[in-house]
Each structure stands twice: as C-alpha cells, then as structure tokens.
C-alpha positions in Angstrom: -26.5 2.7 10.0 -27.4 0.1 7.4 -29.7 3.2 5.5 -26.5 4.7 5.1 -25.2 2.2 2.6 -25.6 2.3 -1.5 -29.0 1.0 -2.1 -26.8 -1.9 -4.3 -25.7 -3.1 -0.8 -29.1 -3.8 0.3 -30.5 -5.8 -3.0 -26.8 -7.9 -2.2 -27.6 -11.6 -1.7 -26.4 -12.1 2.0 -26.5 -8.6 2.7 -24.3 -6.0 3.3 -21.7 -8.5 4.7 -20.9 -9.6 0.8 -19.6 -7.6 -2.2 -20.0 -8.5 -5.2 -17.3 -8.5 -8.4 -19.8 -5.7 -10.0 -20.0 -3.4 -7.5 -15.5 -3.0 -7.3 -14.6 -4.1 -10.8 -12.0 -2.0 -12.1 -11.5 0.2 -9.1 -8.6 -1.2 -7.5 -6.5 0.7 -9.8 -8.4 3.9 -9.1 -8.4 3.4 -5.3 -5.0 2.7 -5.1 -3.8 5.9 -7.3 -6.3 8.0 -5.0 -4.4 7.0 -2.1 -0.7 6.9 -3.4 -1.5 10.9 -4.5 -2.8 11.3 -1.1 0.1 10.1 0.9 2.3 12.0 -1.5 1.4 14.9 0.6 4.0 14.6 2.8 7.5 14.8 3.2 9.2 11.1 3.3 11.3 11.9 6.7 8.0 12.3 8.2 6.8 8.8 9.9 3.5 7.0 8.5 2.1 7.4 11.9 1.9 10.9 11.9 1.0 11.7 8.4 -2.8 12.8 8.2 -4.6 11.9 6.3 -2.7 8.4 5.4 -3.7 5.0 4.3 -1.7 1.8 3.4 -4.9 -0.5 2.7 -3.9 -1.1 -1.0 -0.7 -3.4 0.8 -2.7 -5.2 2.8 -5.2 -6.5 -0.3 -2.1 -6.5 -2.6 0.2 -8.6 0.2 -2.3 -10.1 2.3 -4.8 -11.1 0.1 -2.7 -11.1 -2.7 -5.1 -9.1 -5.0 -3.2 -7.0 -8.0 -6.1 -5.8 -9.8 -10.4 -5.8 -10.0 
C-alpha cells in the first residue's frame, strides 16, 4: 500500500505518517472549491447522507482544527 503513495511521502522525515507545509501549501483553497462545486450537484432538499458523491472535510479542518487557509 505504502508504493502507492507520491514518491515525496516516502523521502518525508517520519514517514508517511507526517506532511509537510510544502507538499499542501496553497491547496486548501483549491480543495475546498473542488468539493463545494461537487456537492453543488445536488438539489438542497436532498439530505447530506444520501448525496453521492459528498464530502464535508473542508468543516472539519476549518472548525475543528481551525485551519482557514495553506
């Protein structure tokens, strides 16, 4: 599984386990457009839990890890 990852991962100090600032600078923004444009796919009566495909990730590192922006 680990041959699957970028070859950046594996020349990672610690491993896969870490990320470094380099390797996600300035793609929050990017990430979080990609998957506002996907969830705008469908309709708004129909429930998060049955939308596919659906993702609410960018909340969690924007509330719970209170990241804006990298």
């Amino acid at each position: 599984m680990v041959q699957r990852l970028p070859k950046d991962f594996h020349q990672t100090p610690g491993g896969i386990k870490r990320v470094l600032p380099a390797q996600i600078e300035g793609k929050f923004e990017i990430a979080k457009k990609r998957a506002l444009d996907m969830n705008g796919q469908h309709p708004e009566y129909q429930a998060p839990p049955s939308r596919d495909p659906y993702t609410d990730v960018y909340c969690f590192v924007e509330k719970g890890m209170g990241v804006t922006g990298y």
